[in-house]
C-alpha positions in Angstrom: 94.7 30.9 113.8 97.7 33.0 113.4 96.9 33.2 109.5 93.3 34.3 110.4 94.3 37.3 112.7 97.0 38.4 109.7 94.1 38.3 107.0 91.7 40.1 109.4 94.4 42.6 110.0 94.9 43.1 106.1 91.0 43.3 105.8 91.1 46.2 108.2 94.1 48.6 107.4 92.6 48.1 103.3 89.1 48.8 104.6 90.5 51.8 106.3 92.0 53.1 103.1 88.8 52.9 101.3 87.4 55.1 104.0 90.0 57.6 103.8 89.9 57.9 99.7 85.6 57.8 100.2 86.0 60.6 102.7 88.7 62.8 100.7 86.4 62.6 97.7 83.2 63.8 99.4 86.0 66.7 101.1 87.0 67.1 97.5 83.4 67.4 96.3 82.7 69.9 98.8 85.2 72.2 98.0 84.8 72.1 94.3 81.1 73.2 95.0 81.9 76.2 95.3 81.7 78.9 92.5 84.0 82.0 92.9 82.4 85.5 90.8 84.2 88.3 89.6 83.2 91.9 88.5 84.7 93.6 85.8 82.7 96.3 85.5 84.1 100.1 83.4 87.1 100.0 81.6 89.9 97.9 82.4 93.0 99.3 84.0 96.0 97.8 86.5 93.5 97.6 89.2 91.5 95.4 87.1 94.6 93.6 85.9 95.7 93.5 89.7 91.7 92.3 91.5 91.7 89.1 88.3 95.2 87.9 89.0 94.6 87.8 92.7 91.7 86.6 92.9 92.4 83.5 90.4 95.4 82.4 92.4 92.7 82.6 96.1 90.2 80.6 93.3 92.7 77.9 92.4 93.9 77.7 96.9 90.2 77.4 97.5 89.2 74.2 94.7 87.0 76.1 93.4 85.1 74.7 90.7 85.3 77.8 88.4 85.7 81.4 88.1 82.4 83.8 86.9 83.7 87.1 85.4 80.5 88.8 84.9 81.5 91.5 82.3 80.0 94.6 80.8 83.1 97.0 79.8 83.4 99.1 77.0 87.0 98.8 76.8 90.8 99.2 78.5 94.1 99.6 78.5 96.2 96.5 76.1 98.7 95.5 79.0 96.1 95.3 81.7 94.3 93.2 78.9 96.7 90.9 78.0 98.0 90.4 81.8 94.6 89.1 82.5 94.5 86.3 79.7 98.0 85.4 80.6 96.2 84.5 83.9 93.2 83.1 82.1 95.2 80.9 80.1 97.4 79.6 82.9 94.7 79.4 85.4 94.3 75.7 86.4 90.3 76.6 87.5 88.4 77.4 84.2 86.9 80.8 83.8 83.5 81.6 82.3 82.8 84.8 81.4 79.5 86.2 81.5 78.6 89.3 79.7 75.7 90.2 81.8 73.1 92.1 82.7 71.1 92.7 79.6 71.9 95.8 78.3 75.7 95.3 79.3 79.2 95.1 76.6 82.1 93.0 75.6 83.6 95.8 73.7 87.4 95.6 73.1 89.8 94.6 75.5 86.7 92.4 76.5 86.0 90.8 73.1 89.3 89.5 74.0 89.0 88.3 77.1 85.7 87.0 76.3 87.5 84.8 73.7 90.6 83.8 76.2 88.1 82.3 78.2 87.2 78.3 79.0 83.4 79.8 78.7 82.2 82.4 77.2 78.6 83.0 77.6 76.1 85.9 77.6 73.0 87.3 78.8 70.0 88.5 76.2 70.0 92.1 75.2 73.5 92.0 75.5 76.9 92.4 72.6 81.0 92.4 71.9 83.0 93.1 69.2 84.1 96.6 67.8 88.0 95.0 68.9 89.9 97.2 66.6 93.0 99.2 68.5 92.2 102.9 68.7 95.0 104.9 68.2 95.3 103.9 65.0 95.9 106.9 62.6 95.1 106.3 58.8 92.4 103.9 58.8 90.7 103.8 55.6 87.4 103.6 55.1 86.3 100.0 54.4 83.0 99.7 52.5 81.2 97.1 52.2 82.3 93.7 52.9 81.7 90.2 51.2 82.2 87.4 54.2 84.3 85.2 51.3 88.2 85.0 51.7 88.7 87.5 48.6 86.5 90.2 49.7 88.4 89.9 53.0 91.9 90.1 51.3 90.8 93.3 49.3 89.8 94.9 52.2 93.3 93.9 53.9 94.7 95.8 51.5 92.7 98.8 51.1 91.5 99.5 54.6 94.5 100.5 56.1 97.0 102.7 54.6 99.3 103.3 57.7 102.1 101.2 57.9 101.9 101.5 61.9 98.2 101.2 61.8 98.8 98.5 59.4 101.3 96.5 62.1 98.7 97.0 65.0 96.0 95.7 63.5 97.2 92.2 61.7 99.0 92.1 65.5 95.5 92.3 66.8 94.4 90.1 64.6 97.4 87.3 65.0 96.6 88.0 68.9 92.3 87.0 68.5 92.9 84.1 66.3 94.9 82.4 68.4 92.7 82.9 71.3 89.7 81.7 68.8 91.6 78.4 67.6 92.8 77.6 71.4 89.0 77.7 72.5 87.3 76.3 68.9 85.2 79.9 68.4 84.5 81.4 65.3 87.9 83.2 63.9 86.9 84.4 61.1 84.4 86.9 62.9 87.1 87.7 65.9 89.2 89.1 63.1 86.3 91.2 61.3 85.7 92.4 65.5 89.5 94.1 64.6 89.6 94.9 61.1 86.0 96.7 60.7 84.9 96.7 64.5 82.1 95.0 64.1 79.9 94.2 66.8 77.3 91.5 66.9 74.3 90.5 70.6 73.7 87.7 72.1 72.1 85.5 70.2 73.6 85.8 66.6 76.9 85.3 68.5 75.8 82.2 69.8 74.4 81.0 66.2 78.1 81.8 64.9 79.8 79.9 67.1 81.6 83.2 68.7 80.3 82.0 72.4 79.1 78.6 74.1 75.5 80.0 75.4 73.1 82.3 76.0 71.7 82.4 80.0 69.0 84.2 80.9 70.7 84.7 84.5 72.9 83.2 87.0 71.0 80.4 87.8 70.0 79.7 84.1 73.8 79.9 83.5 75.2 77.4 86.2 72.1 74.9 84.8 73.9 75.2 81.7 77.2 75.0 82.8 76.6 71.7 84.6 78.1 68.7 83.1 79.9 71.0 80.5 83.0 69.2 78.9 86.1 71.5 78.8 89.8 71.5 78.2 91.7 73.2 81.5 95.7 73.2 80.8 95.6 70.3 78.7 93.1 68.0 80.7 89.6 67.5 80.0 87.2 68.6 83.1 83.6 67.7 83.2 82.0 71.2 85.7 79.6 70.4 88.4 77.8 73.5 89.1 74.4 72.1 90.4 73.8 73.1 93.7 77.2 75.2 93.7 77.4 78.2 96.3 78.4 82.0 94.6 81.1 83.1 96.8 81.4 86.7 95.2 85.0 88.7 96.0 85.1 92.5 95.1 87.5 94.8 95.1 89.7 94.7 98.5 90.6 98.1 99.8 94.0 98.0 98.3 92.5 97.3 94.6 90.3 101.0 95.5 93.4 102.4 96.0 95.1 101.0 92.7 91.3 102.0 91.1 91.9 105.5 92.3 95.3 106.6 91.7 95.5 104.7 88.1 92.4 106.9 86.8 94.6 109.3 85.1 93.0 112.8 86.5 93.6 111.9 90.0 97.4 110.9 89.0 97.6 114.2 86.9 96.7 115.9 90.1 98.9 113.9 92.4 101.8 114.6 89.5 101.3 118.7 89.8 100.0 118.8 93.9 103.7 117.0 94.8 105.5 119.0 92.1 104.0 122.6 93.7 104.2 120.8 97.5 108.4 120.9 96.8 108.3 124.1 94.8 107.0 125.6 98.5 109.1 123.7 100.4 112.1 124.5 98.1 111.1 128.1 98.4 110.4 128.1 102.4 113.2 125.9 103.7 111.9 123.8 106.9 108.0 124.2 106.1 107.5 120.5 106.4 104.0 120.3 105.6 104.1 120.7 101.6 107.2 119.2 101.1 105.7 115.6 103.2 103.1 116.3 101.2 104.9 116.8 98.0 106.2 113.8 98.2 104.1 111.2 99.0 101.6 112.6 96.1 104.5 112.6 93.8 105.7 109.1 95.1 101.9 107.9 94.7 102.0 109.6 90.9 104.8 107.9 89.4 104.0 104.6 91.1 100.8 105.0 89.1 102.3 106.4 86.0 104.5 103.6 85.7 101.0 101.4 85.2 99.5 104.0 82.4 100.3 104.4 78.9 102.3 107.6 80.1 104.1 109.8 76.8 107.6 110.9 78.4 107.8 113.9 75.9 104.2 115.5 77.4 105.8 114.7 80.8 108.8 116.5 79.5 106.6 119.8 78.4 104.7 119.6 81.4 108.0 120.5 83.8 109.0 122.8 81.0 105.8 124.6 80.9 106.2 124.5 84.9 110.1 126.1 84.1 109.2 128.8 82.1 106.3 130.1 84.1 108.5 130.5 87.3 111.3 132.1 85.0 108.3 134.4 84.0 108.2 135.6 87.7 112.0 136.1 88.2 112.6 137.8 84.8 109.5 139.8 84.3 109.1 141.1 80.4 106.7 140.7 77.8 104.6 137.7 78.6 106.7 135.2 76.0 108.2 133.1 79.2 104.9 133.0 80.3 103.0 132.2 77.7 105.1 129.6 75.9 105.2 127.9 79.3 101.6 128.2 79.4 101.2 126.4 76.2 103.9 124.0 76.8 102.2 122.5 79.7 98.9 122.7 78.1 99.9 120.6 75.0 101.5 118.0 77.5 98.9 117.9 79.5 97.0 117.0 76.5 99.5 114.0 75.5 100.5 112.9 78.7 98.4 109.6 78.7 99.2 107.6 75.3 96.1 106.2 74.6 92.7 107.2 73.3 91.3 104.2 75.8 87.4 105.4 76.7 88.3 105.9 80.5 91.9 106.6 80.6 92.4 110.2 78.9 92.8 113.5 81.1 89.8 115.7 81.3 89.7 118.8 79.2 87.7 120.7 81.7 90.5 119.4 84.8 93.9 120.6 82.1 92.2 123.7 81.8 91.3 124.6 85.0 95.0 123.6 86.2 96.5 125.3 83.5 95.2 128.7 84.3 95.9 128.2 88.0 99.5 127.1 87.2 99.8 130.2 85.0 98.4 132.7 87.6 100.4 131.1 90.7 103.8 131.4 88.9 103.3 134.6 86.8 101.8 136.9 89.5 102.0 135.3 92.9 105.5 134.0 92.1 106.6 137.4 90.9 105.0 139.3 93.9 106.7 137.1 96.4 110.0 137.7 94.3 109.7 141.6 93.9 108.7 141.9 97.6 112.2 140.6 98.4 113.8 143.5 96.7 111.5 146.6 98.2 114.3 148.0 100.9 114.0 146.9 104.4 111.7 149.6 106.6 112.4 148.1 110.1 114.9 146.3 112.6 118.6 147.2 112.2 119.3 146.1 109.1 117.5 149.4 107.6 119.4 151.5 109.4 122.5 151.3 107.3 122.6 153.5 104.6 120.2 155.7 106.9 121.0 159.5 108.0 121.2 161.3 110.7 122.7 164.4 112.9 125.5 164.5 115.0 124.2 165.9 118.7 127.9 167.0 119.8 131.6 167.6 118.4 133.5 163.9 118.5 136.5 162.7 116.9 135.9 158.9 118.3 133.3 157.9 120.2 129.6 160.5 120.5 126.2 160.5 119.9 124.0 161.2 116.9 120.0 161.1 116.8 118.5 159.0 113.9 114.9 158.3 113.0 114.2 160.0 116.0 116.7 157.7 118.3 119.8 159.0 120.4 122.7 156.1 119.4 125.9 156.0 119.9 128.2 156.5 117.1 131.8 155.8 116.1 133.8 157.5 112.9 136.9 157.2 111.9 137.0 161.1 110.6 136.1 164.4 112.9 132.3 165.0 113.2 131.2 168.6 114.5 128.1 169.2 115.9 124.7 169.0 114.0 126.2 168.1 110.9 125.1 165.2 108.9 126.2 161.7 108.6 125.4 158.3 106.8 125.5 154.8 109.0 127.9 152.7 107.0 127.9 149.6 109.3 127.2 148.0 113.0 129.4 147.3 115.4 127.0 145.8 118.5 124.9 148.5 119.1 127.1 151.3 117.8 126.8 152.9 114.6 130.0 153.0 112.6 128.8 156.5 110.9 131.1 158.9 108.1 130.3 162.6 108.0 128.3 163.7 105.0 130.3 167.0 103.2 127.7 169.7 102.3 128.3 171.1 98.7 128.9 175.0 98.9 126.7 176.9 96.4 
């Protein structure tokens, strides 16, 4: 009997196990049915960088079965590429990247992180490539190409007659293969993307093995994705996306702010409204407002600076420019303060941001316009405020020495003159006779310390 109740309780605490694991893995199933999308949308900067690598991390807390990045950029900066595949490649939920709507881009950084991903898929109408980094001084023309290994290695050779162009590129190249062998895409086209910036839609891509599919839309792609073998940190997955809910995350009000002050015209502004905010404070001791103000734009500047492509030495001829126009004002002459400061912040203005990035260079129109008003604030309102410090006093007693006046009665000490039409009492040191002139040469409360003024005979 006692054997009985032992086995019965055995029966019941393994039954009860079986119950647990059942309910986990329906828990389990639950959570992974959901299907977290992304936007990347314009060209990619350290918000973008910042919105993916948060949002992965909440994806891989949440289960979820995968990450959507629906895509259509025409570029952005390298670093806030490559901090993105970094989190692609180390992302334990697999990412599919969707090129989508029709009519949308993978150009670029997004070639790249089209290629970085577990999935990359596309909608009709749509295309990537032209990968090659800008900035590239002395790329050669490349004529026409032969797909075979030799024509390839002439035009290695004869495309690209820059040695630092040269180093760029085959680092580019390195960089895309990888990515291509890691996911089993077509190299050999992600390294014509770089070399000759080609570009190729939808649907030849798919034919070349450069992405996994083609979907229509959203629904068409999680149909597709559904059952979909693929390799996620070394492990294969099998994704079930049937039936899976869309959660869709955009950008959080902190990922605006990073959107904002990381385009480079508003952090050009912030750089000049907090460098002008301490000039005024600097100038008006005790203000307050421009020198908060100042501040937190300049603080908010270099915090976004520090994410850009920023060229110290157009930094550097920005606050030179800045120098000389205010030395314009103090030492007035013939314009060459002025203008060499004029055109030393116009030229760094112009290669402040380090990168010819579609999205991310200053705006012609906004370095003019600030140029001019620089120029005008420091050469003439500077120079007024400065020259209006050295016109004499006219008022309060502070003008009164140096001023003259007549004595009203004979005093040897102590007596009284009348000045600017005022009776004060006077003190001098030498005799004073009556109605003769004298000079104020100081204050002493409200006496006049006065001297007489000798009259030259004729």
């Amino acid at each position: 009997m006692i054997m009985m109740r032992q086995a019965f309780l055995v029966f019941l605490v393994i039954l009860a196990f079986t119950v647990q694991a059942e309910t986990d893995d329906v828990r389990r199933q639950n959570k992974a049915a959901t299907v977290i999308q992304l936007e990347i949308n314009g060209a990619i900067g350290p918000a973008t960088s910042d919105y993916i690598s948060r949002n992965l991390d909440k994806a891989a807390e949440e289960s979820a079965v995968c990450v959507i990045f629906r895509m259509d950029t025409p570029g952005g900066l390298d670093t806030s590429m490559r901090d993105i595949i970094k989190k692609i490649i180390a992302s334990p939920v697999p990412v599919v990247t969707y090129v989508a709507p029709g009519g949308a881009r993978a150009a670029s950084a997004g070639t790249y992180i089209l290629y970085a991903s577990h999935i990359a898929a596309m909608a009709p109408g749509t295309n990537l490539g032209a990968a090659t980094p800008v900035q590239m001084p002395g790329m050669g023309d490349s004529g026409d190409e032969k797909e075979d290994k030799e024509a390839k290695g002439a035009k290695k050779e004869k495309g690209i007659s820059d040695p630092m162009a040269a180093k760029a590129v085959n680092d580019a190249v390195a960089y895309i293969r990888g990515l291509a062998q890691m996911r089993g895409r077509n190299a050999d086209w992600a390294e014509q993307a770089v070399r000759t910036a080609a570009s190729i839609p939808a649907e030849e891509a798919l034919t070349k093995r450069v992405i996994d599919l083609v979907a229509a839309d959203q629904a068409d792609l999680l149909k597709q994705l559904h059952g979909r073998k693929i390799n996620v940190l070394g492990q294969e997955r099998i994704l079930l996306t049937d039936g899976a809910v869309i959660k869709k995350i955009g950008l959080d009000w902190r990922g605006e702010l990073l959107s904002v002050i990381t385009n480079p015209n508003i952090a050009y502004l912030l750089m000049l409204i907090g460098i002008y905010g301490l000039i005024f404070e600097f100038a008006n001791p005790g203000s307050v407002v421009p020198g908060t103000i100042g501040g937190i734009c300049l603080l908010l500047a270099l915090f976004a600076f520090q994410l850009l492509p920023i060229n110290y030495a157009g930094m550097a001829l920005i606050l030179l420019g800045i120098a000389l126009m205010a030395a314009e004002a103090f030492i007035p002459g013939i314009g060459v303060l002025g203008f060499g400061g004029l055109l030393a912040f116009i030229v760094g203005s112009v290669i402040l941001i380090d990168t010819d990035q579609p999205g991310f260079g200053i705006n012609p129109a906004i370095i003019g316009a600030v140029a001019l008003s620089s120029a005008a604030f420091f050469i003439l309102a500077l120079g007024l405020l400065f020259k209006s410090r050295q016109v004499p006093i006219v008022s309060g007693r502070e003008e009164l020495i140096g001023a003259t006046g007549v004595a009203l009665e004979d005093f040897t000490d102590l007596g009284m003159i009348r000045i600017h039409s005022e009776i004060w009492r006077a003190r001098s040191d030498s005799p004073i006779s009556k109605k003769q002139k004298v000079t104020v040469t100081g204050l002493d409360g409200l006496i006049l310390l006065v001297g007489p003024i000798k009259e030259e005979s004729e």
